[in-house]
N, C-alpha and C positions, 0 to 999 in steps of 0.2 A: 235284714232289710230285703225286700221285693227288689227283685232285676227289675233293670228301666227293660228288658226284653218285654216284660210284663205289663206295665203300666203303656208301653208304645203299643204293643197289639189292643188294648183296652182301648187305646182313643183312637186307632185302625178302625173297630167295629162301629165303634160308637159314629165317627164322623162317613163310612161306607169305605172303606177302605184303604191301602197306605198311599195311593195316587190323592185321593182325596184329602186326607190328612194332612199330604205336603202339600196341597194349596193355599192352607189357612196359616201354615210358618213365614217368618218373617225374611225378608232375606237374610242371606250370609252375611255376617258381621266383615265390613271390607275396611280393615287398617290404614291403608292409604289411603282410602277415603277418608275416613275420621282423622289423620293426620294432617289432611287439608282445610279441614272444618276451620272457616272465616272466624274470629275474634267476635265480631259482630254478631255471629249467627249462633256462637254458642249463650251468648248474654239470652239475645233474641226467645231461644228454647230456657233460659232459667226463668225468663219473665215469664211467659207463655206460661211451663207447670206450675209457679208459686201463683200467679192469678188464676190458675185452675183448681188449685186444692180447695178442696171443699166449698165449690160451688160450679156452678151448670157448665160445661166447655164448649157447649155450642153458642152461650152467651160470648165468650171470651176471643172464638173463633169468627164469630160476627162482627168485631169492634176491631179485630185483630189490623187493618188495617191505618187506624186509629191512634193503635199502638206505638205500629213502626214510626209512625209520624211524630205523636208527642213526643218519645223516646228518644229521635234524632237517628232513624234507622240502628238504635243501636251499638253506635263507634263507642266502646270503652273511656279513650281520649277525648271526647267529645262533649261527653257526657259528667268525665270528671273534672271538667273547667267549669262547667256551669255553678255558680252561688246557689246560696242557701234558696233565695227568693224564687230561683227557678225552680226546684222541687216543692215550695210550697203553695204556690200557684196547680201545678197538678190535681191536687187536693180537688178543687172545681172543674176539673178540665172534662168536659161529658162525652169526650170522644172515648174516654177508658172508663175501667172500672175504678171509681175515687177510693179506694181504699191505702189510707195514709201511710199504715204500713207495710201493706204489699210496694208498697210506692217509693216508700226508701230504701225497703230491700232490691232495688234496682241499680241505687248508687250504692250498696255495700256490692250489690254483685257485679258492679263492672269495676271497682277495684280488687275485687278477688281476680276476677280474669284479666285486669292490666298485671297484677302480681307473678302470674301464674303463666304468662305469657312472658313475662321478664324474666320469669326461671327456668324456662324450658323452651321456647321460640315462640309455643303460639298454646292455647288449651288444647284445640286438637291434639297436637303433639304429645303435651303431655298425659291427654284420657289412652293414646297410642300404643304408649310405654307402660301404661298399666293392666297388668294380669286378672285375668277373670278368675283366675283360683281365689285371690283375694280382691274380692268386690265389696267385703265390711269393713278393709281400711281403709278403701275408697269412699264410701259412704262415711265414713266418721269423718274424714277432711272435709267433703262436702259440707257437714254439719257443723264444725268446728269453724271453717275460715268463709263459707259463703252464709249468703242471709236467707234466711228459711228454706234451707234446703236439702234440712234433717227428713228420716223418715221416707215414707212413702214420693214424698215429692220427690226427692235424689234420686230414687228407682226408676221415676218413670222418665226426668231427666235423663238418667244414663242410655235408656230404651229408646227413649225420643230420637236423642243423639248418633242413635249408631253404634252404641258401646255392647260389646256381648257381655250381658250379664240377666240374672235373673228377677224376677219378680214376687215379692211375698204377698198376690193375690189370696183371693180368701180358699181360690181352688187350687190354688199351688200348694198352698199350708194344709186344706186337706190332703189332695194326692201325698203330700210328705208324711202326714200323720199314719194315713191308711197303711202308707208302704211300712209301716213301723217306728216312723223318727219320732222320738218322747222332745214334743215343743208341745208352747200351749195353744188352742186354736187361733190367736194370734203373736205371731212369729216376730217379738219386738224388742225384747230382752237382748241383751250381749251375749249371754248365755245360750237364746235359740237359736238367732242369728248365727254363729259362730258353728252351730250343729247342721242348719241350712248350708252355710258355705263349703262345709267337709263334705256335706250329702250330694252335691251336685258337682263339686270336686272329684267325689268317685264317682257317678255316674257318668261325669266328661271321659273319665279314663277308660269308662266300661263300652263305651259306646264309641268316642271320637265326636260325638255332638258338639254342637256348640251351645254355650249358656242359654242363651237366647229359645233358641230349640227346643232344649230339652226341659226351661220354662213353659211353653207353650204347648207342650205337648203333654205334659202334667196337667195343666189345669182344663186341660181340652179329654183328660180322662176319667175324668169324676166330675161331681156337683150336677147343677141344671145343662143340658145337653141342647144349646141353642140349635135352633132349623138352621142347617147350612148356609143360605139367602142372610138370614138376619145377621151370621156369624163373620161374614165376607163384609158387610158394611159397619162393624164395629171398629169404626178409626179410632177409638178412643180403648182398646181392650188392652189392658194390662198385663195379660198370663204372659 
């Protein structure tokens, strides 16, 4: 496998140098922050990425205050008292996007997060306590006990959040491939996934990086080389 020494100096050049480079990284993943993370606010970022998958986010970002409001800002409790009737009313509601089951998976996900708040004090807490070495048994929970929030959505959830872990962009899974990692051009399988987690596993070790980071800085070494300007206002960049 290619030193991340390697693939870091590659997105050095490519972005003008390593002052430059570290402009375009995300902050430092901060624990106690994410430990703090409101009840409310992590429901808040599951609705937000499940009403984003696969379709426009600047749509979703526009209505977003729409949202908070149909939603009931959010309160987990709040939201799991309400009847059947008040979720099917939603359905018309033209302040959000009507899709009936983006729209239920908001009541599966706020009793995942009453659940998960009753097992551990709050979700922050619990995203807290969990290891970035292993970020695909995280993702498998996500999948198994929340509502659509297998896949790429959990990735970008955990990102959203706060949580240092990586992203299987399409230029992350190349930089992984180029450096030598036998996965398929896309990284979905348990089987690739599982070879992604040990690869950036060692590289954390290699380096002292953080997940987050050393994502970013991968897919900021290969593929299309955005102009700096354009690469600085991608609030929506996944690497």
């Amino acid at each position: 496998m290619t030193s991340f020494k390697t693939i870091r100096a590659r997105a050095e050049a490519r972005k003008g140098g390593k002052d430059a480079l570290a402009r375009f990284l995300p902050p430092k993943p901060d624990p106690q922050a994410l430990a703090a993370l409101a009840d409310d606010r992590v429901l808040a970022e599951m609705t937000k990425r499940v009403f984003s998958a696969g379709f426009a986010w600047r749509v979703i970002e526009a209505k977003w205050p729409g949202f908070e409001e149909v939603f009931l800002g959010f309160a987990p409790a709040r939201l799991l008292f309400e009847p059947d009737e008040f979720w099917g009313r939603l359905t018309a509601d033209t302040r959000i996007v009507r899709n009936g089951a983006k729209i239920m998976s908001v009541r599966d996900n706020a009793r995942f997060v009453a659940d998960i708040a009753r097992e551990h004090g709050s979700f922050g807490r619990f995203l807290g306590q969990w290891s970035p070495a292993d970020e695909i048994g995280l993702l498998e929970l996500l999948a198994k006990r929340g509502g659509r929030l297998g896949g790429a959505t959990g990735q970008m959830l955990l990102r959203f959040l706060g949580w240092d872990g990586f992203v299987t962009s399409k230029d992350v899974v190349t930089c992984l491939r180029d450096a030598g990692l036998d996965i398929a051009p896309e990284a979905k399988s348990k089987r690739d996934l599982a070879k992604v987690q040990a690869q950036f596993n060692a590289w954390a070790e290699e380096t002292g990086l953080s997940y987050s980071h050393l994502s970013r800085i991968c897919a900021m070494s290969i593929g299309e080389n955005y102009e700096t300007d354009r690469l600085a206002n991608f609030a929506d960049d996944p690497a």
